[in-house]
C-alpha positions as a printed Julia matrix, in Angstrom:
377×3 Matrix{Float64}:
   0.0    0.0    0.0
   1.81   3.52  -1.54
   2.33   6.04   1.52
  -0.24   8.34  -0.36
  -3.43   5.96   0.25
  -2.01   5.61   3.53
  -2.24   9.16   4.34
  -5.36   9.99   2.13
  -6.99   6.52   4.36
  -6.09   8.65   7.85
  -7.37  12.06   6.46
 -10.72  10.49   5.71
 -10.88   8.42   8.93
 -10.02  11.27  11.31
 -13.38  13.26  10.12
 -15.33   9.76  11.16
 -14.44   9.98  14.61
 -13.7   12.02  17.35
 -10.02  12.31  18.4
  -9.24   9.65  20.69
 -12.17   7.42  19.98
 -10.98   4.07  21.4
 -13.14   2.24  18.69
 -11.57   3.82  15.72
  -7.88   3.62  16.94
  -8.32   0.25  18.0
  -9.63  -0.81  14.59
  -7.04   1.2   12.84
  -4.08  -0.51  15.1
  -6.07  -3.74  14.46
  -6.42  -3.9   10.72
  -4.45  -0.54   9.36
  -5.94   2.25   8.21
  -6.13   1.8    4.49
  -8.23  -1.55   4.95
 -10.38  -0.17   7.57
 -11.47   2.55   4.98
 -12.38   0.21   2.39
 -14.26  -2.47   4.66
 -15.93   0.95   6.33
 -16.67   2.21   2.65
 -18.56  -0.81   1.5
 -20.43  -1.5    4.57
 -24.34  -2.13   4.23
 -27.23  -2.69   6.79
 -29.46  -5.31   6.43
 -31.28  -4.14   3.52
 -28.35  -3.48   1.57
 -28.38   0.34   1.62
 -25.34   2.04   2.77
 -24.35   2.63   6.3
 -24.16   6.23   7.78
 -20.52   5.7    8.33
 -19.89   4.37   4.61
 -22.52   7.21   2.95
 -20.38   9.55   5.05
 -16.58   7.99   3.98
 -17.88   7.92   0.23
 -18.87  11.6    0.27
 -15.55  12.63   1.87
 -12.75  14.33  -0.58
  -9.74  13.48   1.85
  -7.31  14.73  -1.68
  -9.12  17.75  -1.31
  -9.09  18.44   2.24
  -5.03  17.94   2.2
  -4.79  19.97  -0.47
  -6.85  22.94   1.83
  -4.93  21.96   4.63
  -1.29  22.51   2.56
  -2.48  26.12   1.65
  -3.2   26.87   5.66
   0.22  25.95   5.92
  -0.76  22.23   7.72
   0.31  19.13   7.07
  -0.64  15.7    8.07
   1.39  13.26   9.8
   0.97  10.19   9.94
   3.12   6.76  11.74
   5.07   6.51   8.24
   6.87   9.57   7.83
   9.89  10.65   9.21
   8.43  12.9   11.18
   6.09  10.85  13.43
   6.51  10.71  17.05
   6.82   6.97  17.89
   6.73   7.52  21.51
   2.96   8.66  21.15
   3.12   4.45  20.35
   3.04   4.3   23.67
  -0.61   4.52  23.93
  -1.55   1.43  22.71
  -1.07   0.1   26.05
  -2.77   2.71  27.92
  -5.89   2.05  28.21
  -8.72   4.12  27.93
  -9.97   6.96  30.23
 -13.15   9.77  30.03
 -14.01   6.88  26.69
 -10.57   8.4   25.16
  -7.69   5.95  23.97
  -5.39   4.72  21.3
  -2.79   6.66  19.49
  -3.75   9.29  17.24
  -4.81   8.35  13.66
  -2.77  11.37  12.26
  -1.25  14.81  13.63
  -2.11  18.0   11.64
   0.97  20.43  12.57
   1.59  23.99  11.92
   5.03  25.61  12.03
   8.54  24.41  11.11
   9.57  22.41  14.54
   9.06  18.86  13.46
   7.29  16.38  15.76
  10.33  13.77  16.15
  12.8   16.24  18.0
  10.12  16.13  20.82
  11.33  13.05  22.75
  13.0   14.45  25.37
  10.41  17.31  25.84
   8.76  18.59  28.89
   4.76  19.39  29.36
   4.23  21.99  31.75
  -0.04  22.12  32.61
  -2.02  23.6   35.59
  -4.71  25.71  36.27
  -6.58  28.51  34.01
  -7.22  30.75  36.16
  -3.79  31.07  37.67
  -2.5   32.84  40.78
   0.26  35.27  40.64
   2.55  32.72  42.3
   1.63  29.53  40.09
   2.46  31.59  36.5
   5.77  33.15  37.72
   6.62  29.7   38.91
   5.1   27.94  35.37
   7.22  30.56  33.16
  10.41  30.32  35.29
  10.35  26.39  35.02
   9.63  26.55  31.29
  12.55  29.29  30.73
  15.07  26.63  32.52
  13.72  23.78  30.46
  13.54  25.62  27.32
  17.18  27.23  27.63
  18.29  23.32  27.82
  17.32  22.46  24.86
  14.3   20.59  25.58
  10.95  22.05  24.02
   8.26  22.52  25.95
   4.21  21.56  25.26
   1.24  22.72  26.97
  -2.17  23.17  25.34
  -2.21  26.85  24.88
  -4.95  27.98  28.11
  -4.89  31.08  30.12
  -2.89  30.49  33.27
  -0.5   27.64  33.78
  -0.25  27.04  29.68
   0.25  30.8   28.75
   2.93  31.2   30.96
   4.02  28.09  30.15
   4.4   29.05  26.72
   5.44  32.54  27.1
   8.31  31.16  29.15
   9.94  29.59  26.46
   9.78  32.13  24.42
  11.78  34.45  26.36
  14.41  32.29  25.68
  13.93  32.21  21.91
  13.34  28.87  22.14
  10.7   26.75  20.12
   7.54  25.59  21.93
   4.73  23.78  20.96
   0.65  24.12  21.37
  -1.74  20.88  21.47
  -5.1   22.52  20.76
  -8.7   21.14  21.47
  -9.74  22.48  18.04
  -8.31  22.4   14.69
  -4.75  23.76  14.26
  -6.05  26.14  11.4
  -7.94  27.55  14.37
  -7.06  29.5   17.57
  -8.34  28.8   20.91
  -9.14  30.76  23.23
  -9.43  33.69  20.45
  -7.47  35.99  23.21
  -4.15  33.97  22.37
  -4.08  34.67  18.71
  -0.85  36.71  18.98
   0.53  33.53  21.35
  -0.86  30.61  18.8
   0.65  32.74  15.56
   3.94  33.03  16.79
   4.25  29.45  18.45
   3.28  28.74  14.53
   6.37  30.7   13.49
   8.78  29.58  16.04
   7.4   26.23  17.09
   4.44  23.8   16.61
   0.7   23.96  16.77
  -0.52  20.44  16.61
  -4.22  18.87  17.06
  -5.62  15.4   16.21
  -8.77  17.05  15.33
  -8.86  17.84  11.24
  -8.5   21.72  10.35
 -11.94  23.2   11.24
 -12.73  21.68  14.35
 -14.45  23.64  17.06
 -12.87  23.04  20.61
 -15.51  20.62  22.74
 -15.05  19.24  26.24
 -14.27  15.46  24.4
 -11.8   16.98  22.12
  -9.69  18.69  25.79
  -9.87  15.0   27.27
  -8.31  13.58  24.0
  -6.17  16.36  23.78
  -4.49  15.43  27.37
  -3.45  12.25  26.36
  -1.52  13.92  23.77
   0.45  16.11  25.57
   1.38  13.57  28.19
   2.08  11.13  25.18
   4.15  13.47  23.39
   6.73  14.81  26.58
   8.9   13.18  28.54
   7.59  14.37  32.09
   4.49  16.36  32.75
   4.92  18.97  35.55
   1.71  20.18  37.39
   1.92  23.78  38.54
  -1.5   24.65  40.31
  -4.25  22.27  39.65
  -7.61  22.17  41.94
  -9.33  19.21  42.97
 -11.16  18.94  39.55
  -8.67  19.7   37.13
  -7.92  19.26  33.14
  -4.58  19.03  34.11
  -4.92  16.22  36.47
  -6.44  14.31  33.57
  -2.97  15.04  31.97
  -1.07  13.8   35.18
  -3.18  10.88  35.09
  -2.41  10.12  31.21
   1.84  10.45  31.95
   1.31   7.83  34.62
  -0.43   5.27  32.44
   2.48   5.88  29.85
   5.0    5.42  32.75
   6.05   8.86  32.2
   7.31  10.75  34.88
   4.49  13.24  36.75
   5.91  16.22  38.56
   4.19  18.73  41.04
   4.73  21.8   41.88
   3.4   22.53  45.98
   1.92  26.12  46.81
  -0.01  27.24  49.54
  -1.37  24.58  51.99
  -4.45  27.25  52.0
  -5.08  27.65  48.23
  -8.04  25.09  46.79
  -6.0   25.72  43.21
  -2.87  23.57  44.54
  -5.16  20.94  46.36
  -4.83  18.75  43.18
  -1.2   19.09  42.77
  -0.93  18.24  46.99
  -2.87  15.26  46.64
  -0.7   13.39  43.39
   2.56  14.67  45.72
   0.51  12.59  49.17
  -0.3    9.7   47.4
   3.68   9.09  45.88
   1.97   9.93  42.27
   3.76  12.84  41.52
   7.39  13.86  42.48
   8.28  17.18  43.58
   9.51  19.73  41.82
  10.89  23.32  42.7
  13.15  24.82  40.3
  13.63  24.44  36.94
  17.18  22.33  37.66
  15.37  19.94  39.51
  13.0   19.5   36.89
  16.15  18.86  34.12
  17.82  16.11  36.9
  14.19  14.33  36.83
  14.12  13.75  33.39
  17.52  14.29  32.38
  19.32  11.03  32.13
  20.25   8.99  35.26
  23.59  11.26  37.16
  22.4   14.38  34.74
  22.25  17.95  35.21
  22.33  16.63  38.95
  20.08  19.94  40.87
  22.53  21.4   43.44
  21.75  20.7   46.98
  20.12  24.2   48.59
  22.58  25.51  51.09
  22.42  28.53  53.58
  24.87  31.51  52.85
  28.34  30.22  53.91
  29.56  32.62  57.11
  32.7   33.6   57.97
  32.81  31.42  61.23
  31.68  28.06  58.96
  35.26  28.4   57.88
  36.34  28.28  61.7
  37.83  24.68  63.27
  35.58  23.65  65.97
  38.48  24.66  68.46
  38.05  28.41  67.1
  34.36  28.0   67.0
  34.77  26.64  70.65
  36.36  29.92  72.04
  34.49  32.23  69.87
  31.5   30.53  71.75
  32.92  32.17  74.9
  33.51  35.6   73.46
  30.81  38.0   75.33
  28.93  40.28  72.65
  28.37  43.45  74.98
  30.83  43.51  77.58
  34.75  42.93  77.2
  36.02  40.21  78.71
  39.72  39.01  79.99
  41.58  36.17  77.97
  41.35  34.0   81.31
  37.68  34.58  81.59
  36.96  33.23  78.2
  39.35  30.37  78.54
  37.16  29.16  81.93
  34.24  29.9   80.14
  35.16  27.59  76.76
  36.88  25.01  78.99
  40.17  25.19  77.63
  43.88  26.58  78.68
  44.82  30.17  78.48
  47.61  29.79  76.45
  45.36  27.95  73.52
  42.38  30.71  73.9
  45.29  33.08  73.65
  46.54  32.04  70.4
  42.87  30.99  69.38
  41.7   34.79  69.66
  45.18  35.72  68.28
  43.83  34.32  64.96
  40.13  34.96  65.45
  41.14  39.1   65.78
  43.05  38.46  62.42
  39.82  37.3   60.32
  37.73  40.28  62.08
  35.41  37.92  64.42
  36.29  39.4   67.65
  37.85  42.4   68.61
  40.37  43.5   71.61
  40.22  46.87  73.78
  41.37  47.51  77.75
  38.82  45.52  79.15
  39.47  42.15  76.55
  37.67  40.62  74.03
  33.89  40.53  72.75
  32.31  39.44  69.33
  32.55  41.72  66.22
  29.69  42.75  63.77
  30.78  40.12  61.55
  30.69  37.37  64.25
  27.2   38.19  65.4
  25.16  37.12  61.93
């Protein structure tokens, strides 16, 4: 079977359906496409008249509608070209969830980043309506990522997405957009300026065909794309009831890894992300270096461990630290005071505060010794 009636097949089937329709992708996996669409074609009821599905397949122009797609600057991927994904493969063993499974039949993409660089990618997805806190943190982490050379994908929203998105961009780096709708279309209308240049720079991909309106079936299939197509799916802000749960929940059954990002034990828009981190589902995530050493491979871009400022008496031996322990802060005292108050012999405090007057810890006037500035932060 030539790669064209392959991909003119896929085009025909992926107006039959909706995205993700575990029937279709089943039967597709099952028998291929090409043969699917000609046992679909010449299907008949009972009496011998044709089915809806076949009277719908035989007055489909799939030529055409690749053609239209080409001149809105689309074009249709399918398992094989080049350019495919395989790791959305994955999905065959995923099950279903919401009545959504399988891998996609094809990908309409628009913009120049092709869809096999995305392996090592990273999905960043949370809440719409975003705090303050959740899209500083979502653009930060996406800046890191991005800035390392792995794209990022989120699905375009306000809130977690946008920032998501925008975050990449500040590092002129590619991103890419799964939409809900078709990828000749922009949704929510507010982002056209976003979707256009993520078109320019990056990728705007849907499984629905060009055309599609955006439908609460098409955002459940849509999740299982973005998890499908990334490495590790981070969670920035999600409430109790959350799209982006949906996604977490997708990277799990694809034995990706699921990130989350905490926030306030008081706000209902992280209680999502607080109960994947509870129940082990979800690792946690801070910075965008910590995200890099989760997906990065194993001993890779390794997050530094936090540390407190280093002071100037962490550089002390515990002898020095001993006597500067015994150094009054208000009130001078004599050498053989502070020797009976750290426990040790005059001559050794001596020599002790000898060196600990030298680095600018303690300072001496007629009445003795007591702490410095320096010494007392």
């Amino acid at each position: 079977m030539s790669d064209d009636a392959e991909r003119l097949a896929r085009a025909a089937l992926s107006r039959l359906a909706e995205p993700g329709d575990p029937r279709l992708t089943g039967l597709v996996a099952e028998l291929g496409a090409p043969r699917l669409h000609e046992l679909l074609v010449r299907e008949r009821d009972p009496g011998g008249m044709l089915t809806d599905v076949a009277a719908r397949l035989a007055s489909s122009d799939p030529e055409r509608e690749l053609d239209r797609a080409r001149r809105l600057g689309l074009r249709f991927v399918i398992p094989s070209d080049e350019e495919w994904p395989g790791q959305v493969g994955d999905l065959v063993l995923a099950g279903t969830m919401h009545e959504r499974g399988g891998p996609p039949i094809g990908l309409w993409v628009r913009g120049p980043l092709r869809l096999d660089s995305l392996r090592g990618s990273v999905a960043i997805v949370g809440a719409r309506s975003a705090t303050g806190y959740g899209t500083q943190v979502a653009g930060e982490l996406a800046a890191v990522t991005a800035r390392s050379g792995r794209p990022v994908i989120s699905g375009a929203a306000f809130g977690i997405d946008q920032a998501a998105h925008r975050g990449a961009i500040a590092m002129d780096a590619p991103t890419v957009a799964v939409l809900a709708c078709g990828a000749d279309r922009v949704y929510p209308a507010a982002h056209q300026q976003l979707i256009e240049h993520i078109a320019t720079t990056g990728a705007v991909v849907s499984e629905a065909p060009p055309g599609c309106a955006p439908t609460r079936i098409r955002f459940l299939a849509r999740n299982r794309l973005i998890a499908a197509l990334s490495r590790g799916t981070v969670v920035v802000e999600a409430a109790a009831r959350s799209g982006a749960l949906n996604t977490a929940g997708w990277a799990a059954r694809l034995n990706r890894l699921v990130l989350g990002v905490p926030g306030p034990v008081t706000s209902p828009l992280s209680q999502g992300v607080h109960h994947l981190l509870r129940q082990g589902a979800a690792s946690l995530v801070t910075s965008g270096q910590e995200v890099l050493e989760m997906v990065g491979e194993s001993g890779a871009g390794l997050a530094a461990e936090p540390r407190g400022e280093t002071r100037a008496r962490d550089r002390l031996s515990s002898r020095h630290r001993q006597v500067l322990d015994a150094v009054p802060v208000a009130h001078a005292a004599p050498t053989d005071s502070v020797a009976r108050t750290a426990g040790l012999g005059v001559v050794e405090v001596r020599s002790a505060l000898s060196y600990l007057l030298r680095t600018g810890l303690v300072v001496q006037d007629d009445d003795g010794w007591r702490l410095a500035a320096l010494a007392q932060t």
